[in-house]
C-alpha positions in Angstrom: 31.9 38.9 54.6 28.0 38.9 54.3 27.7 41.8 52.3 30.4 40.3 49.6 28.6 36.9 49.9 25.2 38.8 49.4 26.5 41.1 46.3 27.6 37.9 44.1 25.5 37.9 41.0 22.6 35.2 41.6 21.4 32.5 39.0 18.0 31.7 39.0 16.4 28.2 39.2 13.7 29.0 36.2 13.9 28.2 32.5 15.8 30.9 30.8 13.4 32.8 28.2 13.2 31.6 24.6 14.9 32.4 22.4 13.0 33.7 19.1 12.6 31.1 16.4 14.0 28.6 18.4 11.1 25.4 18.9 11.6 22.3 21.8 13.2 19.0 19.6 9.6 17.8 19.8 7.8 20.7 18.2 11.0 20.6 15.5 10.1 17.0 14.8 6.1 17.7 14.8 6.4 20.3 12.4 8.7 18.6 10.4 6.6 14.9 9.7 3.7 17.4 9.1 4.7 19.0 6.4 5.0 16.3 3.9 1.7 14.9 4.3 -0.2 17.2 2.0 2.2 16.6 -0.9 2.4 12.7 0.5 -1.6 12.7 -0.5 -1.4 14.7 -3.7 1.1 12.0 -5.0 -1.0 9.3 -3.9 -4.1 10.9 -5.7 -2.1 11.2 -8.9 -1.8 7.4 -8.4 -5.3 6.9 -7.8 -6.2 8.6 -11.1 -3.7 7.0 -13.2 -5.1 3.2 -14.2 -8.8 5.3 -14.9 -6.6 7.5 -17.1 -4.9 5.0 -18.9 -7.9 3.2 -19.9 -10.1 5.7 -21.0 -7.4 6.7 -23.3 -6.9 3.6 -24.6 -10.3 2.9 -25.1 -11.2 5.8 -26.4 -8.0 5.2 -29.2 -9.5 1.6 -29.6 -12.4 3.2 -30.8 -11.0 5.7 -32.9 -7.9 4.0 -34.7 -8.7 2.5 -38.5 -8.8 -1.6 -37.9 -8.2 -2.2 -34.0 -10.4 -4.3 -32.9 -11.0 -5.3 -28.9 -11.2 -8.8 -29.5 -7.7 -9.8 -31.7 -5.9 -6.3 -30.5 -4.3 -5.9 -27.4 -4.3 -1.8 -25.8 -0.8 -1.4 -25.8 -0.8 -2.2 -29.4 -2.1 1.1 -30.3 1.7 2.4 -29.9 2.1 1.4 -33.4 1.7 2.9 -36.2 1.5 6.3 -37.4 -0.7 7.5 -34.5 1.2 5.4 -31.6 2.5 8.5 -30.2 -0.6 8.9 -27.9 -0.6 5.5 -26.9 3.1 6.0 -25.6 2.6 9.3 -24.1 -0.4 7.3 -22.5 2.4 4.7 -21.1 4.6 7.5 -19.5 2.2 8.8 -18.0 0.5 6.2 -16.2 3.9 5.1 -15.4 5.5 8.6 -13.7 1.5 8.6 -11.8 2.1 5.3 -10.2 5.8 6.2 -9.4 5.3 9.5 -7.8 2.1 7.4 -6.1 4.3 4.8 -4.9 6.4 7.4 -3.0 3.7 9.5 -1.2 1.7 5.8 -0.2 5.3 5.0 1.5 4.5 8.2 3.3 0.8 7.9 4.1 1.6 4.6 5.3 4.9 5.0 7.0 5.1 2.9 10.4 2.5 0.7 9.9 1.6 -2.7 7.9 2.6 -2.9 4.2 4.8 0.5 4.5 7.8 -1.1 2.7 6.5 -3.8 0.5 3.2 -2.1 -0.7 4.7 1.1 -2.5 7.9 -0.9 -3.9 5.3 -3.5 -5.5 3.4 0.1 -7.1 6.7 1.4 -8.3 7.6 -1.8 -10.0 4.4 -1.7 -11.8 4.9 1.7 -12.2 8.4 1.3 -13.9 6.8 -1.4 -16.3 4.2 1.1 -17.8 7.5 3.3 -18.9 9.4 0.2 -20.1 6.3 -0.8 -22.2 6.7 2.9 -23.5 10.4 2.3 -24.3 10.0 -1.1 -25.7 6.8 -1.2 -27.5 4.8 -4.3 -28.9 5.0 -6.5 -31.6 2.4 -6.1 -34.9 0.5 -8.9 -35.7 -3.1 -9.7 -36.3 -3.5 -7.3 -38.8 -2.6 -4.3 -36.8 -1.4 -1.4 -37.5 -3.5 -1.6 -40.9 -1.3 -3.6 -43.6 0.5 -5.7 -40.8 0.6 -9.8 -41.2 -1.8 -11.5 -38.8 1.5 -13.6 -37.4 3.2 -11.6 -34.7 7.0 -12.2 -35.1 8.7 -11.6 -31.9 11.2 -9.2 -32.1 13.5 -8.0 -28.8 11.8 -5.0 -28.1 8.7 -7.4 -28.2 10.2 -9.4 -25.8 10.7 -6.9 -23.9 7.5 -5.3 -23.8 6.0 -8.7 -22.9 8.7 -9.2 -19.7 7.9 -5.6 -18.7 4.2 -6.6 -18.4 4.6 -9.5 -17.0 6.9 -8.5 -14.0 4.4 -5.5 -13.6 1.6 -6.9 -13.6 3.0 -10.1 -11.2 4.1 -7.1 -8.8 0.4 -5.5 -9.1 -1.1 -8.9 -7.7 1.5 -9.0 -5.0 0.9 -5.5 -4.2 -3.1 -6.1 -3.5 -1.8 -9.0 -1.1 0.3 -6.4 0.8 -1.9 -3.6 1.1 -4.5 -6.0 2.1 -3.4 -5.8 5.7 -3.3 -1.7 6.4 -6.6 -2.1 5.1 -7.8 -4.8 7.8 -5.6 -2.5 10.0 -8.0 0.5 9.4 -11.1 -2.1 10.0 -11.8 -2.4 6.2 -12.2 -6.0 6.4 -14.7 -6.6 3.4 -11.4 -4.4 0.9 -9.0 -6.5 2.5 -10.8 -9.5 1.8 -11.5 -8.9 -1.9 -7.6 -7.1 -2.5 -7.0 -10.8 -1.5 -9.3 -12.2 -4.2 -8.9 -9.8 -7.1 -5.3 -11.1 -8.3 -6.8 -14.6 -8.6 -9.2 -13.1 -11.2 -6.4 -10.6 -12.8 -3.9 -13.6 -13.2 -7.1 -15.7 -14.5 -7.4 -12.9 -17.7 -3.5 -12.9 -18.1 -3.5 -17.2 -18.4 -6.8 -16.5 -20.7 -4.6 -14.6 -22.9 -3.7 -17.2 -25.5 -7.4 -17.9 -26.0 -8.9 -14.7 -25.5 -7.5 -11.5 -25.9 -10.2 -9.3 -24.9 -10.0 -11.5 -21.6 -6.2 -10.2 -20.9 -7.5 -6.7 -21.7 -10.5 -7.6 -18.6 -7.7 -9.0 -16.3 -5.2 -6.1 -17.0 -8.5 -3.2 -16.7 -9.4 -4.6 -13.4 -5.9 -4.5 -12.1 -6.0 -1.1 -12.7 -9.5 -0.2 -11.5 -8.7 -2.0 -8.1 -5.6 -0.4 -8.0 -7.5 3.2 -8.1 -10.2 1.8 -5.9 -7.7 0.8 -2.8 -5.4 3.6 -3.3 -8.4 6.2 -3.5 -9.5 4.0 0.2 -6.5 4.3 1.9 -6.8 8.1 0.5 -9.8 8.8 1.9 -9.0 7.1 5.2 -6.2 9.5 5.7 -7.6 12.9 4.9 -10.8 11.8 7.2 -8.0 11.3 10.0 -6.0 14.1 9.1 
């Protein structure tokens, strides 16, 4: 009876051997939240670039077009006319930047403060840059060359005006937000003035009716900040990566 007992086939106590290609759940999951950061970062960078972009274009169009003038003309006004084509391309672009942006700073930022709010506020901003594109401004002032100096507001005007607004409203919100990952990450002193900065943008915006080339400050430092704290929190994540 011994000798059957003793010829059973015995199972063994140890792990059984790998099996080739097969990983533990936890190196699956590992590998898998890794490999999205490198693309998470190149979106972010395009968002970084984007407000730097669409100002230097739109300066440099200022500066070139026949009768705009910084002081009476607003940027997105150089959509019109028979040049406007660049400013609009200009528009798209910005806009598709800060989209893709807003989708790789949910990923930088996943699991910590501001990861929901922050890149929603961006993408709304982002989404009014290619509804200024679709709905472009009114004339007026004298540009494009041969226009009346009244602006007449038209629908698409209207439009172009909400889209701004909205964006713009979602931009200041979206400092205030971001604002905490970066006291989380100890930058105290970028936290403090992401706090401070829509006070001056919404300052320009209110200046509008009195100044134009004061909108054109508030909306330019909007953007600049936006580049400067996106290009922070960049920075902060490929130094930790």
């Amino acid at each position: 009876m011994n000798r059957i007992l003793d010829d059973r086939p015995r199972t063994s106590d140890a792990p059984a051997a790998p099996v080739p290609g097969d990983h533990p759940p936890a190196a699956r999951t590992v590998s898998a939240s890794a490999v999205p950061r490198p693309a998470a970062r190149a979106l972010l960078a395009g968002a970084v670039v984007a407000g730097p972009l669409f100002l230097a274009a739109g300066v440099a169009q200022g500066v070139a077009r026949e009768g705009f003038d910084f002081t009476r003309h607003a940027i997105s006004q150089l959509a019109l006319g028979d040049a406007g084509g660049l400013q609009t391309v200009n528009f798209v672009v910005a806009g598709v930047l800060l989209l893709a942006g807003a989708a790789g700073l949910r990923t930088v930022l996943r699991g910590g403060p501001g990861a929901t709010w922050g890149p929603a506020l961006i993408a709304v901003f982002g989404a009014s840059f290619v509804a200024a594109a679709a709905f472009p401004a009114d004339a007026g002032a004298g540009f494009p060359v041969g226009a009346p100096e009244a602006v007449t507001m038209s629908p698409h005007g209207t439009v172009h005006m909400a889209a701004g607004m909205v964006g713009y409203l979602a931009l200041c919100a979206a400092f205030a937000v971001l604002a905490r990952p970066l006291a989380a990450r100890g930058r105290r002193t970028w936290a403090l003035a992401s706090r401070l900065v829509p006070v001056a943008v919404l300052a320009g915006f209110l200046s509008s009716a009195a100044s134009v080339l004061a909108f054109t400050a508030g909306a330019g430092l909007g953007l600049c900040w936006l580049a400067a704290v996106l290009g922070r929190l960049l920075a902060d994540v490929r130094r930790n990566a």
